[in-house]
C-alpha positions in Angstrom: 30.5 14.9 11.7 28.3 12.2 13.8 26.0 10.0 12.2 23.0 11.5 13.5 24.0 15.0 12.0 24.9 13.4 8.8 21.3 11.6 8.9 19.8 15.4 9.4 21.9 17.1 6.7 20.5 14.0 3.8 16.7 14.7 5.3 16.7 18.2 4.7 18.0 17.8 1.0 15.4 15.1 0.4 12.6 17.2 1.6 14.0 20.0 -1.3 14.7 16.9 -4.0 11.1 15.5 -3.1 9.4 18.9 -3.6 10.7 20.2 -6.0 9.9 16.7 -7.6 6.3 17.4 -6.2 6.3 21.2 -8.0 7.2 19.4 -11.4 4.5 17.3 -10.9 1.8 19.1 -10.3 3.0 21.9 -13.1 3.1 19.2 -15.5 -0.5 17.5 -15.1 -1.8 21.2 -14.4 -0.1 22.9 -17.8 -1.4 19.5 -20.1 -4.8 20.0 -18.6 -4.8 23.9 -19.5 -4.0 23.1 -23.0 -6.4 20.4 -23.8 -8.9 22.9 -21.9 -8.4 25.8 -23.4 -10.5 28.0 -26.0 -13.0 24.8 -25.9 -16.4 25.3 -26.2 -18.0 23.1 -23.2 -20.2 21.1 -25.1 -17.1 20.0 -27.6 -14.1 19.8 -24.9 -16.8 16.9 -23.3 -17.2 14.6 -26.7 -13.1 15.3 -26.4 -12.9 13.3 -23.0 -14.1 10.1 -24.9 -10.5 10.2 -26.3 -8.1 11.9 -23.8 -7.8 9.5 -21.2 -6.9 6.7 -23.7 -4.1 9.3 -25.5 -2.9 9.0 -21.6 -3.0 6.3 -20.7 -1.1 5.3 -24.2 1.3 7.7 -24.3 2.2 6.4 -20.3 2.4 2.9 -21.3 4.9 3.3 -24.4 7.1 5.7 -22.5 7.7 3.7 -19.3 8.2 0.2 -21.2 10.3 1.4 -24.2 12.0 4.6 -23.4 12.0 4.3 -19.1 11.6 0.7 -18.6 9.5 0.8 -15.6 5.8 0.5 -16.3 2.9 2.3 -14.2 1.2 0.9 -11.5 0.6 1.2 -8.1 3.2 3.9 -5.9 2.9 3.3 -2.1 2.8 -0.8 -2.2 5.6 -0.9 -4.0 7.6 1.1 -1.7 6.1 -0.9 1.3 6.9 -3.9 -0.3 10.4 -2.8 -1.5 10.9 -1.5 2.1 10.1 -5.5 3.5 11.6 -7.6 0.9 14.0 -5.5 -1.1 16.1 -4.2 1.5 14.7 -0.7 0.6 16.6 -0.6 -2.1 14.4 1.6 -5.0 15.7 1.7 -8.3 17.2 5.1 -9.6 14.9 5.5 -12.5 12.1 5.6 -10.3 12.9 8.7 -9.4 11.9 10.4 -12.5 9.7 7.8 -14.0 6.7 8.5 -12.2 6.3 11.9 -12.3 6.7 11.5 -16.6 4.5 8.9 -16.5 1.9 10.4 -14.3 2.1 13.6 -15.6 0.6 12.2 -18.7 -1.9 9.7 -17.4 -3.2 12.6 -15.2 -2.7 15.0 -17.5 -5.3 13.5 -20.2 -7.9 12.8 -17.6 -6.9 9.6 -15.9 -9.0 9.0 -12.5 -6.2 8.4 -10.7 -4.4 11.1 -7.7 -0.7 12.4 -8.1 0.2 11.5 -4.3 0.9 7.6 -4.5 3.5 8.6 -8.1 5.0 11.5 -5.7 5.5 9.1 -2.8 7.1 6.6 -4.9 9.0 9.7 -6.7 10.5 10.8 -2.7 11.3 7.3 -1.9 13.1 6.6 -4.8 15.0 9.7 -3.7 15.7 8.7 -0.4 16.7 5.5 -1.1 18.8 6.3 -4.2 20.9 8.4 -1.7 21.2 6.6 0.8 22.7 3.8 -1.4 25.1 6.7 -2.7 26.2 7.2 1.0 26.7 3.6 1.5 24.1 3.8 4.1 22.7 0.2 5.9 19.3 -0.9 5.1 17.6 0.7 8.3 19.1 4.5 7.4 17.7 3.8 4.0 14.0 2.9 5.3 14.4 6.3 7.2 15.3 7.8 4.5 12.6 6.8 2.1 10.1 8.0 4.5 11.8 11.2 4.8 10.9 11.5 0.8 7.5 10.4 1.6 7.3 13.0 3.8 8.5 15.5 1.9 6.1 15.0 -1.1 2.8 14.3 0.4 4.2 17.8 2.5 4.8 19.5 -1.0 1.2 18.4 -2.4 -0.5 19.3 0.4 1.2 21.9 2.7 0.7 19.9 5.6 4.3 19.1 7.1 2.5 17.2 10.3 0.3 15.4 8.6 3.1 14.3 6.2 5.0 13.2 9.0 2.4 11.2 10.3 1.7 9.6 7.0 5.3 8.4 6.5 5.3 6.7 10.1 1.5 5.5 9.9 1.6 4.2 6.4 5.6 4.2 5.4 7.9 3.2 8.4 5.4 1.0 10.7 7.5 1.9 13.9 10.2 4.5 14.6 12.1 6.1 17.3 12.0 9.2 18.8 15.7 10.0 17.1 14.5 9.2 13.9 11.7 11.5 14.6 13.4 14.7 14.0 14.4 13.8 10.5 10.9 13.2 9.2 10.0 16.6 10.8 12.9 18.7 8.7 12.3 16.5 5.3 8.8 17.4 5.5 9.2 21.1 6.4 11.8 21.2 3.6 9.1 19.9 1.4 6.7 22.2 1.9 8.9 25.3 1.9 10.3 24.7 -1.1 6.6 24.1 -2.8 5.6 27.5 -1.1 8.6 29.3 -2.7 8.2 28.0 -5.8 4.2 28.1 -6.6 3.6 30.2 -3.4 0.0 29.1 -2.2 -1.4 27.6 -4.9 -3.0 24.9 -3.2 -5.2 22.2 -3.6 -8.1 23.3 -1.9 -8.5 27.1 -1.8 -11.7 27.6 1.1 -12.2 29.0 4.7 -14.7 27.9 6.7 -17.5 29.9 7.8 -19.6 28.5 10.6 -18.2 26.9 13.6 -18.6 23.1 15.0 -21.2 22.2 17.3 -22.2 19.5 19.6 -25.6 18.7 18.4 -24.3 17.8 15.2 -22.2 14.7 16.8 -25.1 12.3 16.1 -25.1 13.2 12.7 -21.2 12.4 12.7 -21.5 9.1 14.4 -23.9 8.2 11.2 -21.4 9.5 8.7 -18.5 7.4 10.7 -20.6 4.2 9.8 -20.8 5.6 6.4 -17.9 6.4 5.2 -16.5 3.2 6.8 -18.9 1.2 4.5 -18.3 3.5 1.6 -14.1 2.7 2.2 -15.1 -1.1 2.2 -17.0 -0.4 -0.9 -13.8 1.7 -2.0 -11.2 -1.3 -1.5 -13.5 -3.9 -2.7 -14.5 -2.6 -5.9 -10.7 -1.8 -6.8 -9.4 -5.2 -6.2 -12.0 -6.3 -8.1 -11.6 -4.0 -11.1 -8.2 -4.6 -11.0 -8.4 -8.2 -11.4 -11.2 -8.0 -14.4 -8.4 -5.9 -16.1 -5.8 -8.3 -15.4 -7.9 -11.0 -16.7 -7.2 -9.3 -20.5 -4.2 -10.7 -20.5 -2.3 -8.6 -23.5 -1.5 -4.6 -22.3 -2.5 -3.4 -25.4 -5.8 -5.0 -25.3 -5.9 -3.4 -21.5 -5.4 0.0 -23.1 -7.8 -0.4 -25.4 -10.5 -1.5 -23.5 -9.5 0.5 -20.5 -9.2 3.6 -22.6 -12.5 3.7 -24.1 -14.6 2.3 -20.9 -13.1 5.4 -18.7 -13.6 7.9 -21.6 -17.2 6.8 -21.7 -17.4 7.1 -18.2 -15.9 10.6 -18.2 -18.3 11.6 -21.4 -21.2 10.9 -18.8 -20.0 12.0 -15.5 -17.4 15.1 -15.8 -16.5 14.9 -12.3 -14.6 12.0 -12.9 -11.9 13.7 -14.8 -8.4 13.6 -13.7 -8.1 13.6 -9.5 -11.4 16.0 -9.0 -9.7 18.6 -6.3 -11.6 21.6 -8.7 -14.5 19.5 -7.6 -14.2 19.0 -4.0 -13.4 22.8 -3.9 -17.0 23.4 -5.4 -18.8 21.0 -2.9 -17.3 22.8 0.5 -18.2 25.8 -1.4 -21.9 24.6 -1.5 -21.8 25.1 -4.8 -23.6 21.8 -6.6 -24.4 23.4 -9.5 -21.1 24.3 -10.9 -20.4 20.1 -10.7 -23.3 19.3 -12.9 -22.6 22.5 -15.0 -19.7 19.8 -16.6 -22.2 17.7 -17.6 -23.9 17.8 -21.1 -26.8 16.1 -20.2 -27.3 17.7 -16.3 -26.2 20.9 -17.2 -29.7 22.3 -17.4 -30.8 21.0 -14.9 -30.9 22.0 -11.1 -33.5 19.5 -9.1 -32.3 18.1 -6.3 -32.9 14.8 -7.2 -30.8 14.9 -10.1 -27.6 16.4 -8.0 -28.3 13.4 -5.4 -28.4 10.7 -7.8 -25.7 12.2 -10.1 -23.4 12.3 -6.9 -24.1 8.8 -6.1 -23.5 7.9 -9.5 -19.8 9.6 -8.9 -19.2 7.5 -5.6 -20.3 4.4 -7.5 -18.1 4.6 -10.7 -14.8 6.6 -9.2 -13.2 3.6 -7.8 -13.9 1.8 -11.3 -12.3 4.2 -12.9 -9.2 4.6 -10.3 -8.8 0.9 -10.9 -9.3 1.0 -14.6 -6.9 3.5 -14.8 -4.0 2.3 -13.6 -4.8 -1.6 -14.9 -4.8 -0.4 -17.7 -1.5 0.8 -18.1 -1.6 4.4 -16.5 0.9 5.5 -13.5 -1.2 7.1 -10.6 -2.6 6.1 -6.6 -5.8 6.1 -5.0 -5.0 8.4 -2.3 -6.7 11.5 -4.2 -9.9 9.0 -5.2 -10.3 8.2 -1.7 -10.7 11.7 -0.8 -12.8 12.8 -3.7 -15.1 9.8 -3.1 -15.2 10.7 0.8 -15.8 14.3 0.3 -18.8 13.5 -2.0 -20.2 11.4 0.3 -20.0 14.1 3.1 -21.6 16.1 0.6 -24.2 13.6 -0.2 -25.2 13.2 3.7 -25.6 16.8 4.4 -27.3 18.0 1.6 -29.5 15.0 1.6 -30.2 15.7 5.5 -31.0 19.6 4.8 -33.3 18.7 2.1 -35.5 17.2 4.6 -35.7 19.7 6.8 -36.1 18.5 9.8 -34.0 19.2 13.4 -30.8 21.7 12.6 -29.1 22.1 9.6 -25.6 20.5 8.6 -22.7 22.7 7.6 -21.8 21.0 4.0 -18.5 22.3 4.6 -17.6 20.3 7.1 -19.2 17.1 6.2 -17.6 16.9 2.9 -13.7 17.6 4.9 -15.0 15.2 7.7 -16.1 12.4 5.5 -12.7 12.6 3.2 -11.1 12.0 6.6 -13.0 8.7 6.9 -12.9 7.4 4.1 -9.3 8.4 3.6 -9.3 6.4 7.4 -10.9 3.1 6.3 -9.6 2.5 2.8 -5.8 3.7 3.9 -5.5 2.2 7.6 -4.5 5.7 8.4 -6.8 7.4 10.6 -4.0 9.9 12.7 -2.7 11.2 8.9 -6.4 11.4 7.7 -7.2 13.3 10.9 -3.9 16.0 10.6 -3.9 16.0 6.9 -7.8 17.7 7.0 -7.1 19.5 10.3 -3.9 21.0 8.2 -6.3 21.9 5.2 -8.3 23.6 7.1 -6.1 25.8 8.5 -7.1 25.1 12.1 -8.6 22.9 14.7 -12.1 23.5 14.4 -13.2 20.0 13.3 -10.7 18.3 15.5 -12.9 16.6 17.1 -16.0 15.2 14.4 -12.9 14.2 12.4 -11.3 12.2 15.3 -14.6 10.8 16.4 -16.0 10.1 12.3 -11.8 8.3 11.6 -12.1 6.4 14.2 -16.1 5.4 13.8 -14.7 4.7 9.9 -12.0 2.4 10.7 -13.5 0.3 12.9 -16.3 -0.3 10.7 -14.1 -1.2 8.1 -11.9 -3.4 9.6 -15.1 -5.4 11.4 -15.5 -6.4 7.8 -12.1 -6.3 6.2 -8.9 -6.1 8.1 -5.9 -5.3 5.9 -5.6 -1.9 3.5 -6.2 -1.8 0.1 -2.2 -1.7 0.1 -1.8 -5.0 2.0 -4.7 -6.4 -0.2 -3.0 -5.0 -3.3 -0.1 -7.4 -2.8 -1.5 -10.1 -1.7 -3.4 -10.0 -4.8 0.0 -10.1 -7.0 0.8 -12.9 -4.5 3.4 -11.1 -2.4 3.4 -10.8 1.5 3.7 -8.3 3.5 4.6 -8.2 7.6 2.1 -6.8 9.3 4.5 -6.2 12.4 8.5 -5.1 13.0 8.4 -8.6 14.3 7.6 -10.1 10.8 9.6 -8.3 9.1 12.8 -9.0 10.9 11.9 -13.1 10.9 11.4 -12.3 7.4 14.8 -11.6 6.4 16.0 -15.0 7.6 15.5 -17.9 4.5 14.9 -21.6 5.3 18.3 -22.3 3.8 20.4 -20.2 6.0 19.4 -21.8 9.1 19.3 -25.7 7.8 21.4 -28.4 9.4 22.7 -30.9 7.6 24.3 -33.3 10.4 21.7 -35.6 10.6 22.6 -38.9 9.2 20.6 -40.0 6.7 19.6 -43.8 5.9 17.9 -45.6 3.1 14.6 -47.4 3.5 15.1 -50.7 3.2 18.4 -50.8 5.2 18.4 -53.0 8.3 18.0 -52.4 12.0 21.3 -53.2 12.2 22.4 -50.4 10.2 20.1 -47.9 11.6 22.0 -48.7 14.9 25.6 -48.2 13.1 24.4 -44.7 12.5 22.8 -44.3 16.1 26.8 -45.0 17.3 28.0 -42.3 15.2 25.5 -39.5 15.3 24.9 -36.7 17.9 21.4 -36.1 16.9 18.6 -38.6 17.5 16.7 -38.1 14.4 17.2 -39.6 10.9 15.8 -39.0 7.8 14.9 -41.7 5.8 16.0 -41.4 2.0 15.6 -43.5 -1.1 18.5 -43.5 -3.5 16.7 -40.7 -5.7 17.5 -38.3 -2.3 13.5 -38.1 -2.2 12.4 -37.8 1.7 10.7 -40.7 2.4 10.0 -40.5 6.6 12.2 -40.2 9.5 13.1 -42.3 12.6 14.0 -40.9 15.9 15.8 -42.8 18.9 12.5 -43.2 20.6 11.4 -45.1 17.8 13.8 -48.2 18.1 14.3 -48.1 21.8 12.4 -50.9 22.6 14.1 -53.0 20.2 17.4 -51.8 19.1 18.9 -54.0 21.3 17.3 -57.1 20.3 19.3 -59.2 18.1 16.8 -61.0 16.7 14.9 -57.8 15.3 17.8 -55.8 13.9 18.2 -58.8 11.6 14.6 -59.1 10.4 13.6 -55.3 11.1 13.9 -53.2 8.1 13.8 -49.3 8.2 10.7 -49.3 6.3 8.6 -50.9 9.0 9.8 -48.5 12.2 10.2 -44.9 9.9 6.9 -42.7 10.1 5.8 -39.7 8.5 7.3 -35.9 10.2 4.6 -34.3 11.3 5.1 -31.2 8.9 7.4 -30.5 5.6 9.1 -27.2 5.4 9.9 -26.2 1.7 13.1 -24.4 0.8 11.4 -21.3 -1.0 8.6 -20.7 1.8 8.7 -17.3 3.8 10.1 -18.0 7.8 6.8 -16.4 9.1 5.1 -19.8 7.3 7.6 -22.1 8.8 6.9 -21.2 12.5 3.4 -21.5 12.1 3.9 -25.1 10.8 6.4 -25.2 14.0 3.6 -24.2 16.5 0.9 -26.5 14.7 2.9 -29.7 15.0 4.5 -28.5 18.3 7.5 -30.5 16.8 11.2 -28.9 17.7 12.9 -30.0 14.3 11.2 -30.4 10.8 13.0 -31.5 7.6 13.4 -29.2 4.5 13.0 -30.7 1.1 13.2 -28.8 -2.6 11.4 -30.2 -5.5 10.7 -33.7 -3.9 14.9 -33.7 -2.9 15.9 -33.7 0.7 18.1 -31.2 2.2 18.3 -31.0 5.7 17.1 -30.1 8.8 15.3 -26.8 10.3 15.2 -26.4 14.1 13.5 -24.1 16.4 16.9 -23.5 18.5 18.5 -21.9 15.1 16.0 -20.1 14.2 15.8 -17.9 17.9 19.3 -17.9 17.6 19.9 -16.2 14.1 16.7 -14.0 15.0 18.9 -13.0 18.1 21.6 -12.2 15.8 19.4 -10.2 13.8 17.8 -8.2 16.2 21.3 -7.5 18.0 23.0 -6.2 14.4 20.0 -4.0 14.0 20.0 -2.6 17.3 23.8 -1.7 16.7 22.7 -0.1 13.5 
């Protein structure tokens, strides 16, 4: 058997793995919901929400760091960085771990989605067997987004968009061979979540009036909208997150998590778990049914109150997504960023018709447009936001608005912030992430494979003389100067003592101290190679010295470093 038909047998078997993973999943968090729901009178089952999301979160928290020993968190930056720095190498009780966890943070009504805990879930998968195969690095990275694939495929029922997801988001660059793959895990995916809960999807809708042209102004506004709304998104988690870092002790982030997001879910309903019932009721035109969750808008139908209630929703969700998971829970912000984007849409349409003025807007498709761009703008992912809505819709009617409002959304984000809330997510637990293939492949050579250690080294307060005993036995013209505690103290180069190193009168008097100068940059042992090379092109210098806590080691040059890059990129071309 080839390679390549190998590579297709292990993607078809992920896609199953990852959605039957996905089935569990969404069974789980759908069967605790049902339970604390049922035979509750409306009025009670609300004072209940004070207290379920802290149960949750809870119950999450002491089952991942006693019983699972992986704690919540973020899904999809962890796989990114995992992918980059970890040689995609997931750990196998990540496979399981996050749908348990999630099940239960969900379950009791955390605000967080079941997508980034799913693509974590298919990863693991991917990765897990590809490590049981004895598969390189690279086949593992394809094989983690074929798990990707196959859950967000699962959840959704849109295989393309899936596949676009795990290259846009996932894989950052792939061929057209490992293409085909992605296509059968995510069509595996999504078979097996159609044979096993047949449609039951997540948004259950058709669409009744038909796009026109005149309404393409009205997009154009939403596109600036939304893309403000995503930078308002991203902000206000990192934000959050750090307030709840800032605690310090988990439990006091449970406890104060817990009972801030039940309060917030006591007051606005919506907020509840990932809020697809609610985006269902909004492309239904149906505002009425959201407040109906409320205890204190129930009664109440003006259309003030559904406006400022709604806005109150945008406003708090990404609190709570953040508070959620900062707290201790296990969940993404995928499914917030839609729910906030299709409340938005909402928001702009209804507001618009209330007016009256010019034609009326189809809430439909504003609220499925504007989850596209927000879902653009906070992820960096306009094509999967674009395919994943076409998908939901079942056609290609909004093609177009959702092209034009994803791309209006992401450049307006991006004018203001230019990484994803992913890529800002790990800088914010100080870890870095390539934004290139090119990166990443410099990143996986470490100052200390490439130092040389040739160059002579002489002690500051030697002679001339000496210095030029060393000249007659090196082959490099540079020499570090170093006290007798090894600490770097300047260098010397050949240019240096040409004008005098053969003056016999100087190389008596002349000490090393008086000719040695400072290098024009210090490269540390424990620094990341894309650092180094910018310290390379500011100083313009072709060799810099390498020192590790105040102790010199060696030498870095440019030459070695395009020549193990060479290597690198030759190995993974054969791979």
């Amino acid at each position: 058997m080839s390679n390549q038909t190998f590579i297709l047998i292990l993607s078809g078997c992920i896609g199953v793995f990852s959605g039957l993973a996905a089935v569990l999943l969404k069974t789980g968090v759908h069967t605790i919901q049902s339970f604390l729901k049922e035979d509750f009178y409306p009025s009670y089952a609300n004072f209940m929400y004070i207290i379920y999301p802290m149960i949750g979160i809870s119950a999450a928290f002491l089952l991942g760091k006693y019983v699972l020993k992986d704690l919540g968190g973020h899904g999809i930056p962890d796989v990114l960085f995992t992918i980059s720095k970890k040689s995609s190498l997931i750990p196998r009780v990540k496979i399981f771990s996050r749908v348990l966890t999630s099940s239960l943070t969900v379950g009791f009504g955390g605000s967080v989605g079941l997508e980034a805990p799913m693509v974590m879930t298919g990863s693991a998968i991917g990765s897990n067997v590809g490590s049981l195969m004895h598969l390189s690095a690279k086949k593992r990275t394809l094989l983690i987004g074929c798990g990707a694939a196959g859950a967000i495929s699962a959840i959704f029922g849109a295989p393309i968009g899936a596949v676009i997801f795990a290259i846009e988001v996932i894989l950052m660059e792939i061929s057209t061979a490992s293409f085909i793959p992605l296509l059968l895990a995510s069509v595996t995916g999504s078979l097996t979540s159609m044979l096993l809960i047949g449609d039951d999807s997540l948004f259950t809708f058709s669409l009744k009036d038909s796009f026109q042209a005149a309404h393409m102004p009205y997009y154009l506004l939403l596109g600036i909208i939304t893309g403000m709304v995503s930078l308002y998104f991203s902000k206000t988690v990192l934000i959050t997150e750090k307030l709840m870092a800032a605690l310090g002790s988990y439990w006091m982030r449970i406890l104060c998590g817990g009972a801030i997001l039940g309060l917030m879910v006591f007051l606005l309903p919506p907020i509840y778990g990932e809020g697809y019932d609610t985006l269902n009721a909004l492309i239904e035109g149906d505002a009425t049914q959201v407040l109906g969750k409320s205890p204190f808008f129930s009664s109440l139908e003006d259309s003030q109150i559904v406006l400022l209630f709604l806005m109150g929703v945008i406003l708090i969700k990404p609190i709570a997504s953040a508070i959620t998971i900062g707290a201790g829970g296990s969940g993404g912000i995928f499914a917030p960023s839609l729910f906030v984007g299709g409340i938005t849409g909402f928001l702009f349409a209804y507001s618009k018709n209330l007016m009256g003025f010019h034609i009326e807007l189809p809430l439909a498709h504003f609220v499925l447009v504007a989850m596209c761009g927000v879902m653009a703008g906070v992820q960096h992912a306009p094509l999967s936001a674009i395919f994943l809505i076409a998908e939901i819709t079942g056609g290609y009617e909004l093609f177009i608005p959702l092209m034009f409002v994803s791309a209006i959304s992401y450049i307006t984000k991006t004018y203001f912030q230019k990484h994803s809330v992913y890529t800002l997510q790990l800088k914010a637990q100080g870890k870095y992430l390539p934004e290139t293939k090119d990166e990443e492949l410099l990143d996986t050579i470490s100052i200390t494979q490439v130092i040389e250690k040739d160059l002579l080294p002489i002690h500051p307060d030697a002679l001339l003389t000496d210095l030029i005993e060393l000249v007659k036995l090196s082959k490099r013209n540079i020499f570090p100067v170093v006290d007798t505690n090894q600490a770097l103290q300047g260098i010397i180069t050949l240019d240096d003592i040409r004008h005098i190193m053969f003056d016999v009168e100087k190389q008596k008097n002349f000490r090393v101290r008086q000719l040695m100068h400072s290098p024009p940059e210090i490269l540390f042992s424990t620094e990341n190679m894309q650092s180094a090379m910018e310290k390379f092109e500011r100083s313009g210098a072709w060799n810099l010295p390498v020192v590790e806590n105040n102790t010199y080691l060696g030498f870095v040059s440019k030459a070695k470093i395009f020549n193990a890059y060479r290597k690198k990129l030759q190995r993974q071309k054969e791979e």
